[in-house]
N, C-alpha and C positions, 0 to 999 in steps of 0.2 A: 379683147382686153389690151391697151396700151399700154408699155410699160415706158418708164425715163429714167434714161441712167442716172445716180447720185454727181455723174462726173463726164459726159463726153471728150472722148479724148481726139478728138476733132478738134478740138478748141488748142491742143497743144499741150506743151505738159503741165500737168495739174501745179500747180503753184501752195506751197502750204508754210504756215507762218507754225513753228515750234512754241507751243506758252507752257511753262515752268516757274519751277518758283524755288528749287534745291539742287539738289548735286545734277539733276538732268541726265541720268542712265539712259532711260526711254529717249529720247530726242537724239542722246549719243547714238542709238543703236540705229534711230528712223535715218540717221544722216550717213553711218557706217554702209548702212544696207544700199542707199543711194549710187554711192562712190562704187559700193562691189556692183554694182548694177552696169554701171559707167565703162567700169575701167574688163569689168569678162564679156558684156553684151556692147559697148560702145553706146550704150544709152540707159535712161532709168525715165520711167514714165512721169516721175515726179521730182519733183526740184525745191529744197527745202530754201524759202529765197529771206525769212528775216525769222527772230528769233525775241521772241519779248516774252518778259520776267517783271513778275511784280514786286520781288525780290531784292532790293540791290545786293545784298550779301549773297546769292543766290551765284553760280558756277556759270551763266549766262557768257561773264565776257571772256571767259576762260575757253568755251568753247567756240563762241566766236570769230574769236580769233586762234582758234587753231584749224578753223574749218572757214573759215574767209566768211565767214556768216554775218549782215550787219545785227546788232544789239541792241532793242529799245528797254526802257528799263522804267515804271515809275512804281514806286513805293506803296505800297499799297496800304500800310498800318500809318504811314502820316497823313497821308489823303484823308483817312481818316478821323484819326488823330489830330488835322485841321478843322477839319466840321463837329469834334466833341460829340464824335459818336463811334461805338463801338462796333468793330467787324463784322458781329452779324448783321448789323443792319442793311437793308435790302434795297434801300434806296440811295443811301449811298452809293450801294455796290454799284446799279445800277449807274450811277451817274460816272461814276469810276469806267463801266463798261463801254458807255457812251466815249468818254474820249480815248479808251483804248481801241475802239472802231475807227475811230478819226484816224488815228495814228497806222493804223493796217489799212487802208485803205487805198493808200496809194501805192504800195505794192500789188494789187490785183490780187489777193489772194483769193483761192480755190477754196480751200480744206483750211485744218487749225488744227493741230494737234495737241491734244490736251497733256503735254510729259510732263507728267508730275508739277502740275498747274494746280497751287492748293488754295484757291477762290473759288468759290461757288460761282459758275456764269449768270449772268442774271438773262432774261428774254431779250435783254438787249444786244448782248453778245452772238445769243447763240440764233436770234433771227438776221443777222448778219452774215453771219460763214456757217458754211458745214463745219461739223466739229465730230471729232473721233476723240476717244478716252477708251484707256486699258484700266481693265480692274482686273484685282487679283485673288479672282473668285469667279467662279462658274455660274453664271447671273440666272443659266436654264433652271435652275433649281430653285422651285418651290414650296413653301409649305401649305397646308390644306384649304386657304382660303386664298391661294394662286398669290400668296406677295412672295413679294422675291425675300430669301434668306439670309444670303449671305453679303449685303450694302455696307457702304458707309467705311469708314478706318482703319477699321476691324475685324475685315471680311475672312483674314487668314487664322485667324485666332479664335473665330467663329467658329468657322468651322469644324476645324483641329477639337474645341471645345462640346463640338455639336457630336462629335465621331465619326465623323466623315473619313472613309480613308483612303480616297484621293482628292487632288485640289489641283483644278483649271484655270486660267486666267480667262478674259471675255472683252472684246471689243465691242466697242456698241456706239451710236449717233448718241451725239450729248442731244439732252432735251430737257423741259426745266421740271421735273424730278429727279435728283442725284441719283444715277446708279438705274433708273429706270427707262435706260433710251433704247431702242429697238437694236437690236442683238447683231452683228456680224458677223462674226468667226470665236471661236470656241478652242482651245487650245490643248493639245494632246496633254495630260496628266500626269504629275509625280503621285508617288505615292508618301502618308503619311510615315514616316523613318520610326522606329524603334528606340526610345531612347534611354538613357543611364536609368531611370527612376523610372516608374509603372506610371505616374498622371502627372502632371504636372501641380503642384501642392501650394504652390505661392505664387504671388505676382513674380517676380524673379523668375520662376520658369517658366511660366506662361507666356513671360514676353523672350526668354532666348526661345522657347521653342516656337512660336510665329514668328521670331526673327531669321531664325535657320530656315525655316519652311519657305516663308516668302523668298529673304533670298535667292535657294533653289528655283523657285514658282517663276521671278521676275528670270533665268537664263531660260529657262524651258517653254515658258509659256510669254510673258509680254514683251521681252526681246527676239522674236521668233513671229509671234500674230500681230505685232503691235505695226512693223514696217510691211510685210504682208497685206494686211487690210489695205493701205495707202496702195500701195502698188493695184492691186485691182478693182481699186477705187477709178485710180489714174487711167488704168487698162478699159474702164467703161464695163467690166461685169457684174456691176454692182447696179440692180436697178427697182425700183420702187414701182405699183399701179395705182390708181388713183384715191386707194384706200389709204397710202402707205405701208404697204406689207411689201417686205423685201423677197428679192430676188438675185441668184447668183449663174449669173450664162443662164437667166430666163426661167429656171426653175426654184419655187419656192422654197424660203429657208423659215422659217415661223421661228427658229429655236435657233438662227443663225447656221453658220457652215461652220462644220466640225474639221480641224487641220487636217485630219486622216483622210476626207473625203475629197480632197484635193487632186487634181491631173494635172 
């Protein structure tokens, strides 16, 4: 059986374009992790080389230029807002996606990191570049007819809702079902915290208590697997057979690689 890495690092360092569309924590962390990589090893296997935002209001040139980063930037609600059609539409997207491949492409990009990128990719994006996305939700989990549980906006408040009493964050390949792309890394666990009231009784608590949670979720868990993943992306341990079922240093992960199981 053949396998091929997601990434040979023969080719140099893996090259990855940051897409956002808000404050950009996740992309802070994937470009943090880089520089610590740099500046204690005198290298980082990957090199975050442009940074695009569909967002203009969006923290894009903010970081930037605090991290010498260049900034593309278009608009994504006038785009379509030009055509008199509304965001879900999918053909727009789609044609939206189109010239934001135009626009990454002459950067060589490797990889794409999806931090906190709140556009749906269309096939046209995502058959372009590999693409990585963090959710904030343990994706291994399903319920009895094998769909995944905890998708989509709402994954921390799901759960929390569901009685779950721990919550994992999940890297995984974008692919065009949201939320349903093939698993990478798995991230060690908080647990659900005890709080002033016995349930949560109103929208009001509902949303501080997924807002306390996630936030904990996003240090512990996507700021921690999210730059991770890229790195041994970069490092070529990451590889695929000709099914598409992953592999990590050659041995299969079906359910991804869990942070713990790490050397």
């Amino acid at each position: 059986m053949e396998l091929k890495g997601l990434y040979n690092p023969e080719s140099g360092r893996m090259r990855v374009a940051g897409l956002m569309s808000g404050k950009g924590s996740n992309l802070i962390k994937i470009i943090e992790y880089q520089r610590r990589m740099e500046e204690l090893e005198g290298y980082s296997p990957y090199n975050v080389v442009v940074i695009f935002t569909d967002n203009p209001e969006s923290n894009a040139e903010e970081i930037g230029r605090e991290h010498g980063i260049l900034v593309l930037t278009r608009d994504i609600k006038a785009f379509h807002k030009e055509r008199g059609k509304p965001r879900r539409d999918l053909e727009v997207r789609a044609e939206f996606d189109r010239g934001t491949v135009s626009l990454l492409k002459p950067f060589e990009v490797d990889v794409i990191a999806y931090a906190g990128y709140m556009s749906i990719a269309t096939q046209v994006l995502i058959n372009a570049f590999l693409g990585v996305n963090v959710h904030p939700a343990d994706l291994t989990i399903v319920d009895k007819n094998g769909k995944r549980k905890y998708t989509g906006d709402h994954a921390v408040r799901d759960a929390i809702l569901a009685g779950e009493k721990k919550l994992r964050s999940t890297t995984h390949i974008v692919e065009p079902i949201v939320d349903y792309g093939r698993i990478l890394m798995v991230s060690r666990s908080i647990y659900v915290q005890s709080l002033p009231f016995d349930f949560p009784r109103n929208k009001d608590d509902i949303d501080y208590v997924s807002s306390r949670h996630q936030d904990r979720l996003k240090e512990i868990g996507d700021w921690i697997i999210f730059p991770r993943t890229l790195e041994f992306i970069a490092d070529g341990r990451y590889s695929q057979d000709e099914q598409g079922r992953l592999y990590f240093d050659d041995r299969p992960i079906p359910d991804g690689l869990k942070l713990e199981e790490i050397r």
